[in-house]
C-alpha positions as CSV (number, residue, x, y, z in Angstrom):
1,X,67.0,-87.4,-18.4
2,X,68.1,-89.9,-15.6
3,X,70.9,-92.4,-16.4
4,X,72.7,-95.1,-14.1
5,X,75.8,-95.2,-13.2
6,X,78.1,-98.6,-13.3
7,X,77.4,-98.3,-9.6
8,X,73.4,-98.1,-9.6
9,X,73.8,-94.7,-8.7
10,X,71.3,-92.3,-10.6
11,X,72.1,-89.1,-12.2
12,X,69.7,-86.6,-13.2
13,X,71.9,-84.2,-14.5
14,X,74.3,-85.3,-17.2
15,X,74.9,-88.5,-19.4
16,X,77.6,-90.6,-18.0
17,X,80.2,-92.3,-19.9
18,X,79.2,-96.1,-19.3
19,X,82.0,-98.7,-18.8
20,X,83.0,-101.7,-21.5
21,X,81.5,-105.2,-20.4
22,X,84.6,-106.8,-20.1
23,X,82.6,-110.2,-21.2
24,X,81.6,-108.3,-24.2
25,X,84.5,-108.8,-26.8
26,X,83.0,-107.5,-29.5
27,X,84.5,-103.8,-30.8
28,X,81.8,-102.8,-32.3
29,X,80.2,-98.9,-32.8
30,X,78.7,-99.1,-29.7
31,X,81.9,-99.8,-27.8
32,X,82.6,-97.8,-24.4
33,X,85.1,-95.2,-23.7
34,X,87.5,-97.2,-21.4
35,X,89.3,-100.8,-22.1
36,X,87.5,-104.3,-22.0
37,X,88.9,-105.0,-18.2
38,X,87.8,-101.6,-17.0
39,X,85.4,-101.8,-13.7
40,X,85.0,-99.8,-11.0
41,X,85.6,-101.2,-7.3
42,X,84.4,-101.3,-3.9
43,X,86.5,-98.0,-2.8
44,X,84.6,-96.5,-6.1
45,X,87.9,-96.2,-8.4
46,X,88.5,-97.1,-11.9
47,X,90.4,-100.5,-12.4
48,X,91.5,-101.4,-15.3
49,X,93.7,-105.2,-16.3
50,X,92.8,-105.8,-12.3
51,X,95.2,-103.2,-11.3
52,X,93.7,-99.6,-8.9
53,X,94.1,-96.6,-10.9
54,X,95.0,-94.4,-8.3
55,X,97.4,-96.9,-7.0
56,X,99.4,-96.9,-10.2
57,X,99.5,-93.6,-10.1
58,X,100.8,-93.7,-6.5
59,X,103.8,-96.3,-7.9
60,X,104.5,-95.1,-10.9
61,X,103.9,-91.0,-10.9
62,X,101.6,-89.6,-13.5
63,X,101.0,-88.8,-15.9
64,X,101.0,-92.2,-16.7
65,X,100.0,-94.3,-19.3
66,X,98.1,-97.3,-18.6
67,X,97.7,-99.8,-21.2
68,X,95.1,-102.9,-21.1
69,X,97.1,-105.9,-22.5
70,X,93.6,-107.5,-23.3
71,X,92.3,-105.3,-25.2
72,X,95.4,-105.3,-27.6
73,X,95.2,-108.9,-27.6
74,X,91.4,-109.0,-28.4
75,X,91.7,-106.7,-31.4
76,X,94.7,-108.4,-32.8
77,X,92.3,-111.4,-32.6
78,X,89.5,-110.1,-34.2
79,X,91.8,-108.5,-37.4
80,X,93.0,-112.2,-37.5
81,X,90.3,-114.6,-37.1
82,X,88.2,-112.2,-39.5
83,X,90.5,-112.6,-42.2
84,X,90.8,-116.2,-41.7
85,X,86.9,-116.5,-41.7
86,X,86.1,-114.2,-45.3
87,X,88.8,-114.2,-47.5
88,X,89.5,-117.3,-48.5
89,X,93.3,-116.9,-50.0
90,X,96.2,-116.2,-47.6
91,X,96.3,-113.1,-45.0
92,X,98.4,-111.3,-42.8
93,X,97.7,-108.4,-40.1
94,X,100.5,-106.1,-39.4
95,X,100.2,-103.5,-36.8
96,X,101.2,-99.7,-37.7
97,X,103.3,-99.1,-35.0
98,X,103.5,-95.2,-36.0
99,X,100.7,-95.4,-33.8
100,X,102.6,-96.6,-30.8
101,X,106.3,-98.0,-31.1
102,X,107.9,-99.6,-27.7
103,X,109.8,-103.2,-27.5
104,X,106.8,-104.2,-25.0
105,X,103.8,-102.8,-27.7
106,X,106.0,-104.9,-31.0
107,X,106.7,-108.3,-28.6
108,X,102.7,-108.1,-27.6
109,X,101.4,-107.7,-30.9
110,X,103.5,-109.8,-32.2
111,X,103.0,-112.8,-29.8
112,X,100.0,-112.9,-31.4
113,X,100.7,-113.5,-35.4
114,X,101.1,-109.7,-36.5
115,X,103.5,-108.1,-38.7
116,X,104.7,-105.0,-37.8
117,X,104.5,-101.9,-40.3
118,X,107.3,-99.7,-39.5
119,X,108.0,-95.7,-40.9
120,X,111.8,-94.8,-40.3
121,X,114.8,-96.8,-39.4
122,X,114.2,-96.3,-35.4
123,X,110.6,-98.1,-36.0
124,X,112.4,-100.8,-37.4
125,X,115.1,-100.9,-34.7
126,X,112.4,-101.5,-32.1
127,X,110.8,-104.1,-33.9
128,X,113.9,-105.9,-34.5
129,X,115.0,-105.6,-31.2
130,X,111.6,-106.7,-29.6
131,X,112.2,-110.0,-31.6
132,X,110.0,-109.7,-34.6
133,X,110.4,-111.9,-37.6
134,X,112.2,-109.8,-40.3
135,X,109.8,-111.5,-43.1
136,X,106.7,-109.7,-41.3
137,X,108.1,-106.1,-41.1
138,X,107.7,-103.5,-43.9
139,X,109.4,-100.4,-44.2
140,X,106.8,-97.6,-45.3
141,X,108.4,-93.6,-46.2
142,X,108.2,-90.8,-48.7
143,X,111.4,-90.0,-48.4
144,X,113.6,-92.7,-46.7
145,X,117.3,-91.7,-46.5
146,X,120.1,-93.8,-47.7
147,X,120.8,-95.4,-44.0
148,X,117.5,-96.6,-43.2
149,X,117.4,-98.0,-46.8
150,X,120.5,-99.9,-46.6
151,X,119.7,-100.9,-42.8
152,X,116.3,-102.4,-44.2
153,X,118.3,-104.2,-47.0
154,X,120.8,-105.9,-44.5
155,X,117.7,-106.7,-42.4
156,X,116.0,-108.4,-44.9
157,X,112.5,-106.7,-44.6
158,X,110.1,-105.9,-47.3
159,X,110.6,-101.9,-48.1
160,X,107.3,-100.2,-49.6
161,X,109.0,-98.0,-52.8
162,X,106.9,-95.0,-52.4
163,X,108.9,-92.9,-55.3
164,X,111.2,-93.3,-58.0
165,X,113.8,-91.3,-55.5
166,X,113.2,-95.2,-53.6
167,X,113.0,-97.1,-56.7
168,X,116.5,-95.9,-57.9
169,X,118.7,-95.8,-54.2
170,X,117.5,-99.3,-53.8
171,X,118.7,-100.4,-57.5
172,X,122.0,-98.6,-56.2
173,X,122.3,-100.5,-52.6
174,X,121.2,-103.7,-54.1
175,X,123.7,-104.2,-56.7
176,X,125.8,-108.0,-56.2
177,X,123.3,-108.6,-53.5
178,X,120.0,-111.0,-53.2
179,X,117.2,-109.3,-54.9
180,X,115.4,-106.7,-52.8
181,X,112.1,-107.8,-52.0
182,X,109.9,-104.6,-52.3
183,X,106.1,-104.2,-52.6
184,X,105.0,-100.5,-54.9
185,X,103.0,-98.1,-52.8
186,X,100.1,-96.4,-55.1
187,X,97.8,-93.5,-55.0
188,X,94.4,-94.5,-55.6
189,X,93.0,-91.2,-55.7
190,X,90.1,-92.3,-53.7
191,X,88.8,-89.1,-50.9
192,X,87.5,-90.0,-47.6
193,X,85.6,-87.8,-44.7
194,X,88.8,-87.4,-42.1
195,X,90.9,-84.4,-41.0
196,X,92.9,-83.1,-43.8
197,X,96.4,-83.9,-42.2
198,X,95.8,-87.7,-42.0
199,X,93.9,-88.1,-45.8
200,X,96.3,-90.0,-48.1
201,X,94.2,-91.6,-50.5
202,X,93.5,-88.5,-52.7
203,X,95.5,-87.6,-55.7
204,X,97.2,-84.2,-53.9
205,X,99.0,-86.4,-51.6
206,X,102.9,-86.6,-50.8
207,X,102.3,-90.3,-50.7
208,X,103.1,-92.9,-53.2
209,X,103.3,-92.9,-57.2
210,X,100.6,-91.3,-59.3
211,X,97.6,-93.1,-61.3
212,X,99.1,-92.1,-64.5
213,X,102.9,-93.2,-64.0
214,X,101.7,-96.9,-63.1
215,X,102.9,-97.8,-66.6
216,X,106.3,-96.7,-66.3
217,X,106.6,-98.0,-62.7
218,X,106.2,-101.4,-63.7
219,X,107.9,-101.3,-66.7
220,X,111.3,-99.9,-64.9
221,X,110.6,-102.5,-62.1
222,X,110.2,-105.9,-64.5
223,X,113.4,-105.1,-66.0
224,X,115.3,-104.2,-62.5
225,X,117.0,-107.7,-61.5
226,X,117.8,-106.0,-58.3
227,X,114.1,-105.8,-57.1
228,X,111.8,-108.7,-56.1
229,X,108.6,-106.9,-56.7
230,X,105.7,-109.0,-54.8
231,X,103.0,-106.5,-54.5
232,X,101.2,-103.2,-54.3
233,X,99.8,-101.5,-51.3
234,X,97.9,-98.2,-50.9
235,X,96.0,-96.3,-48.3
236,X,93.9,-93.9,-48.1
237,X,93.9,-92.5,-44.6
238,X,93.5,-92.5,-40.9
239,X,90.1,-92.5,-38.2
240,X,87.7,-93.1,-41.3
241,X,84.1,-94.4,-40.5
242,X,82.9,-94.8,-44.2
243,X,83.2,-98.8,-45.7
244,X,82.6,-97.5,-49.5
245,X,85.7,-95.6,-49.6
246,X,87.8,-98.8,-48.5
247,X,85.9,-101.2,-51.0
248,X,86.4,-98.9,-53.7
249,X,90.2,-99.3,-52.9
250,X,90.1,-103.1,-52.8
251,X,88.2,-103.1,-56.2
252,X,91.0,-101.1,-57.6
253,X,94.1,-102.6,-56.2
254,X,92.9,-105.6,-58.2
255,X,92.7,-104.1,-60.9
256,X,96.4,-103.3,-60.5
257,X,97.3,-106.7,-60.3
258,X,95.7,-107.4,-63.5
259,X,97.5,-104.3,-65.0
260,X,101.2,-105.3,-63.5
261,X,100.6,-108.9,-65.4
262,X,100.9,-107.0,-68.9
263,X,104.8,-106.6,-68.1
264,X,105.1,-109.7,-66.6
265,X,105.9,-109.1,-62.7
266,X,104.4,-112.2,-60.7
267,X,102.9,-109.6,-57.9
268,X,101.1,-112.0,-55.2
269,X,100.6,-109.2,-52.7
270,X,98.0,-106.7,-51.8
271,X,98.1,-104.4,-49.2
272,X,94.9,-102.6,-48.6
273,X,96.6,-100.3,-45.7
274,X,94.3,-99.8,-42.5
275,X,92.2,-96.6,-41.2
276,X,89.4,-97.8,-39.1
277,X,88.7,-95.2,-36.8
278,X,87.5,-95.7,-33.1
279,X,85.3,-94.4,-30.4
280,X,87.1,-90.8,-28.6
281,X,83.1,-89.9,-28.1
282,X,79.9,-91.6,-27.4
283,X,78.9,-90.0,-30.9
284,X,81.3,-91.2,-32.8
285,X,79.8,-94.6,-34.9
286,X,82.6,-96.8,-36.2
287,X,82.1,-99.7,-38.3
288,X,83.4,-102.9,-36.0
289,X,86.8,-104.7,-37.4
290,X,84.4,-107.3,-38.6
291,X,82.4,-105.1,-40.4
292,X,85.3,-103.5,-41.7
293,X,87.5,-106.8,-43.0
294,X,84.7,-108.8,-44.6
295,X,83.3,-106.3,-47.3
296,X,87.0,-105.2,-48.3
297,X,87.3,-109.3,-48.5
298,X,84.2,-110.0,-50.8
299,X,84.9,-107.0,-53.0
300,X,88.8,-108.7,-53.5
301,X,87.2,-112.5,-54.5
302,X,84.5,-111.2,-56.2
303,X,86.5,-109.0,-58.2
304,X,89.6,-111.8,-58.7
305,X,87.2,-114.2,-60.0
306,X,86.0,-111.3,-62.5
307,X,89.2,-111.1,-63.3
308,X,90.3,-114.6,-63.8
309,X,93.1,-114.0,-61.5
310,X,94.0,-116.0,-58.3
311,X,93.3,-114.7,-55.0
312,X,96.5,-112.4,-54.0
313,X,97.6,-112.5,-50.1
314,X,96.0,-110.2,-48.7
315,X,97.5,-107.6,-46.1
316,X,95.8,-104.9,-44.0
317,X,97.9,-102.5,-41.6
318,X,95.5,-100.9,-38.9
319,X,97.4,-99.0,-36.1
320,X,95.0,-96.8,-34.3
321,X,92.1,-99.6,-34.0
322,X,94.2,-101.7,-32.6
323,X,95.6,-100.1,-29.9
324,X,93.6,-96.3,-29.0
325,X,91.0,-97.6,-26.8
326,X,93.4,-100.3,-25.1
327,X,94.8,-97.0,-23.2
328,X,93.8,-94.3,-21.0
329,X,96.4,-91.2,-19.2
330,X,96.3,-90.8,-15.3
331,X,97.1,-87.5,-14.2
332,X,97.3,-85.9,-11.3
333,X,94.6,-82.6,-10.9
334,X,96.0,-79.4,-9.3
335,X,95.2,-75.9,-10.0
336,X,91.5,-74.9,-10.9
337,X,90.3,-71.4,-11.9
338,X,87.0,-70.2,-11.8
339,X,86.0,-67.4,-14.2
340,X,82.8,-66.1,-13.6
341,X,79.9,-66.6,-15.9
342,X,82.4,-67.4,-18.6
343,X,84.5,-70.8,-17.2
344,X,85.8,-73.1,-15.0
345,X,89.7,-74.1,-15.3
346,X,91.1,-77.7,-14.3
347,X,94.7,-77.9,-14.8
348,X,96.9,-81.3,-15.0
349,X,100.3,-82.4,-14.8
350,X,100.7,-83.0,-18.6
351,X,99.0,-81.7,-21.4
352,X,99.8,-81.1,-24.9
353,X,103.7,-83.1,-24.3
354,X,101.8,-85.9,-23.5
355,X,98.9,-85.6,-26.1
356,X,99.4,-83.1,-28.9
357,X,96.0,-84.3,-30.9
358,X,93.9,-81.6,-29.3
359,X,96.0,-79.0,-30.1
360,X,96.9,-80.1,-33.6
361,X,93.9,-81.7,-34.8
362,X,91.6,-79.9,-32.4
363,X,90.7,-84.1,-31.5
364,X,87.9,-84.7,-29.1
365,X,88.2,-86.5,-25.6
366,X,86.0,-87.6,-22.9
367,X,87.5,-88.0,-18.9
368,X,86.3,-89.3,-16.1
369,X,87.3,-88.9,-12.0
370,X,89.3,-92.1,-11.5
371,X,89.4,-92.1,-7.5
372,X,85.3,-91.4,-7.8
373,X,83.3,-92.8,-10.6
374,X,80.1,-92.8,-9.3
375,X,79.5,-89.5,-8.1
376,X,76.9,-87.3,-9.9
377,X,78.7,-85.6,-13.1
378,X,77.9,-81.6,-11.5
379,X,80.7,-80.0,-12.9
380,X,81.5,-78.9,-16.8
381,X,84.8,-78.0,-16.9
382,X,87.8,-77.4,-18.8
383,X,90.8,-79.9,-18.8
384,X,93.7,-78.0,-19.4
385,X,97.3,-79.1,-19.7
386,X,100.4,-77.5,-17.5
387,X,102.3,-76.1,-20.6
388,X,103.0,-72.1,-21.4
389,X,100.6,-72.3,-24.4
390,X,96.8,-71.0,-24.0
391,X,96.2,-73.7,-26.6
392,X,97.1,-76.3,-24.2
393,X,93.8,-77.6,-23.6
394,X,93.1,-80.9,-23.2
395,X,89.3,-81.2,-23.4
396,X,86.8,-78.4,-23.3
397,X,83.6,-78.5,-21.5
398,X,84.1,-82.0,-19.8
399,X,81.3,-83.4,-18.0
400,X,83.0,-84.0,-14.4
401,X,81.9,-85.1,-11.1
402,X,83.3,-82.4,-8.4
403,X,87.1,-82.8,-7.8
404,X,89.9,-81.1,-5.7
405,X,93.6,-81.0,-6.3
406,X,95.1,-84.7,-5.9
407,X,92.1,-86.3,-7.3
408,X,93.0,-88.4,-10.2
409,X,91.8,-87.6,-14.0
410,X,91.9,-90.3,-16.7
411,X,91.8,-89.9,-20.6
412,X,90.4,-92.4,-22.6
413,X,91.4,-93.8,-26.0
414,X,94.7,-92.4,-25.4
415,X,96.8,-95.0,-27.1
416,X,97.3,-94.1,-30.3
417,X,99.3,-91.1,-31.6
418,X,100.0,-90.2,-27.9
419,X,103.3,-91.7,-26.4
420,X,104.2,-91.4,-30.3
421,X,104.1,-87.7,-30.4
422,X,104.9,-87.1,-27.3
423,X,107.5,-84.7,-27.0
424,X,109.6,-82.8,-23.9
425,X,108.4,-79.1,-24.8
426,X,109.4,-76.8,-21.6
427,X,111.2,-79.7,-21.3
428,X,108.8,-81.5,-19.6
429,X,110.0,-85.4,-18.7
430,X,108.3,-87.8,-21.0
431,X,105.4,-90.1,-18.7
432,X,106.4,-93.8,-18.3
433,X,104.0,-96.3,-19.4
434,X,102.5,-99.8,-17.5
435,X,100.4,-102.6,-18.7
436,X,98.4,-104.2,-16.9
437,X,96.6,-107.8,-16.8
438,X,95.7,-110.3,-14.5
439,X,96.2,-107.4,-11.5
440,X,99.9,-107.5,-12.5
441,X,101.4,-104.0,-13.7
442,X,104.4,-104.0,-15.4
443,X,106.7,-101.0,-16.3
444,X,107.0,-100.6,-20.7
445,X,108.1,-97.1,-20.3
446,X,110.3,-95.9,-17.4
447,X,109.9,-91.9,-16.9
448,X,112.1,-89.6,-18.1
449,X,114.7,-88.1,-15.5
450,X,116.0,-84.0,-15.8
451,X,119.3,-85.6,-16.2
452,X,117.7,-87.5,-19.4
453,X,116.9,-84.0,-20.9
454,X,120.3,-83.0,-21.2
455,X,121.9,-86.1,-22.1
456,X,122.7,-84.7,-25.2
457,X,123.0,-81.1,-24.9
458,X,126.4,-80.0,-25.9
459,X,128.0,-77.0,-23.5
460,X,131.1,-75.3,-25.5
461,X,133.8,-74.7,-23.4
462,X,133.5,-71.2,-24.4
463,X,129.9,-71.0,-23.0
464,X,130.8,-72.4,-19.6
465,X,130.2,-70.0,-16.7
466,X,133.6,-69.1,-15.1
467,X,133.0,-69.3,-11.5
């Protein structure tokens, strides 16, 4: 099988990994691997936003996150202007910043209309402190604590009651105060085809109130003066390919509305959550955002006017669509071992710190040879990560060109659930993070220091060395 290279250089020997058309705006299942600005140069490296790989790497260290600011943008735009063009009531997109929260990450996605969906009371810090609207952030949890309850009260956000533990602290901390304006977070009990850890649309879920106590939810809440109850909201997981699943949801969530009428709560909200997967593969087939947005919308209308009920606003919360392919990780290549017959071993300067997905949901990736992209792909290798863990494997049998210690390796689709997890084990620094546009790279993420990793370690005196 012969392909072509971006280049024009021919390869007999493996499939390579073609870039995005950076013209071509359109996410759809066919997308590439690498960010809409990515092309490869006259010295034959990977650009991406107009900025060198390697010579990011050079300023900033790797491993190193590189983030396209266009390709956040264009998503953002697409969740948007496809609400606007099939639903026909109100809309609003909010990002799920579990996926990635940063001040630069909330200011950019929210520059450009979005809410921001936030899971603990430092996601909502950030967002507050990147300057986003307190009316557009929600406050998701299955078990929020007392602080972050009370610090989302005096912040005047929207909290998602996922429990009747929520329902009754927020009665508490609402007492002689405005009413607290909440939205009721449901199980549909609607299974979808993704990894077990990130289903929570199935009835055996730690998320949300049951099917059966819907009664007695909305009964407590339309006699609670305390709580400004303006919608429901459900979701029912995370990388899903399947569109029946999510208009089965929408059909439902209607059918609440019509059920929370009976005891007289005015709920004008419906939040259908998020979950459109991406492209980690060139096997992997997700519906676009287009695709995805206009059935869920038809299903609501159709069913409303069923109904005989007025079309709710209508909210959607993707995270991982909106920002995974916008990122790749530079690192730096160094040791390689050669086993015989059974394996070839090409070790980084991150690994599982950086990205834990591998090792916890055994997730796929596809790299490439920044500082060489056209060469013939000859080698299958082994990525693996600097860590003392033999499950610190990044990607296994990786369809590389031939590369030497120094030469620069980039992940793809590395922006969601990355930086997020990220965590200092062998204490390991955490990366920085730049993004790029226009040829311009600008620091989101400075890198942490050795001094940072004790900052707050605590040495009893007893436990000082006597010199």
């Amino acid at each position: 099988m012969v392909s072509t290279h971006p280049s024009g250089v021919q390869d007999s020997a493996h499939k390579y990994l073609p870039l995005f058309n950076s013209k071509n705006f359109d996410l759809s299942p066919n997308q590439q691997l690498l960010p809409l600005t990515a092309k490869v140069n006259s010295q034959d490296c990977l650009e991406i936003g107009g900025c060198d790989v390697k010579t990011l790497v050079e300023q900033f260290g790797s491993p190193l996150y590189i983030l396209d600011e266009e390709t956040v943008r264009t998503a953002c735009r697409q969740y948007r202007d496809s609400l606007k063009r099939y639903y026909k009531g109100e809309s609003q997109v909010l990002y799920a910043s579990k996926a990635w929260s940063c001040l630069a990450v909330c200011a950019l996605v929210a520059s450009e209309g979005l809410g921001i969906d936030v899971a603990s009371g430092g996601e909502l810090y950030t967002a507050l402190t990147a300057g986003v609207n307190p009316e557009l952030i929600y406050l998701h949890g299955n078990n929020k604590s007392r602080e972050e309850l009370r610090y989302a009260i005096e912040s005047g956000i929207t909290i998602m009651a996922d429990n009747w533990h929520d329902l009754q602290q927020i009665v508490e901390l609402a007492q002689g105060q405005q009413p607290v304006r909440i939205m009721l977070r449901l199980t549909p009990g609607i299974d979808c085809h993704t990894h077990e850890y990130i289903r929570t649309g199935h009835l055996d879920s730690k998320f949300g109130f049951d099917p059966g106590d819907l009664d007695e939810v909305f009964a407590f809440v339309s006699k609670q003066t305390a709580l400004n109850c303006i919608g429901v909201h459900a979701h029912i997981g995370s990388q899903i390919f399947e569109l029946q699943p999510h208009r089965d949801l929408a059909a439902l969530m209607v059918q609440w509305l019509t059920d929370s009428a009976k005891y007289g709560l005015k709920i004008t909200n419906l939040n259908v959550g998020g979950g459109l997967g991406i492209t980690y593969t060139e096997s992997d087939d997700p519906p676009s955002i287009e695709e995805w947005v206009k059935p869920i919308c038809q299903v609501i209308e159709e069913t409303c006017t069923k109904e005989n009920l007025p079309l709710p606003k209508l909210l959607c919360e993707p995270g991982r669509s909106l920002i995974g392919t916008a990122c790749v990780t530079a690192y730096t290549i160094g040791s390689q071992k050669e086993i015989p017959g059974i394996r070839t071993y090409i070790a980084v300067d991150g690994g599982m710190s950086d990205n834990p997905r591998p090792i916890t949901y055994q997730s796929v990736y596809r790299a490439a040879i920044a500082n060489q992209m056209s060469q013939p792909l000859t080698q299958t290798v082994t990525i693996a990560g600097k860590h003392c863990e033999s499950g610190d494997i990044l990607i296994k049998n990786a369809q590389l060109s031939k590369s030497k210690p120094g030469d620069i390796l980039v992940v793809m689709a590395t922006g969601a659930y990355n930086y997020s997890m990220a965590s200092n084990y062998n204490r390991l620094t955490r990366s920085a993070a730049v993004i790029v546009a226009n040829g311009e790279a600008n620091l989101i993420l400075r890198r942490e220091t050795y001094q940072d990793l004790v900052r707050q370690d605590c040495l009893p005196e007893r436990l000082i060395q006597k010199s």
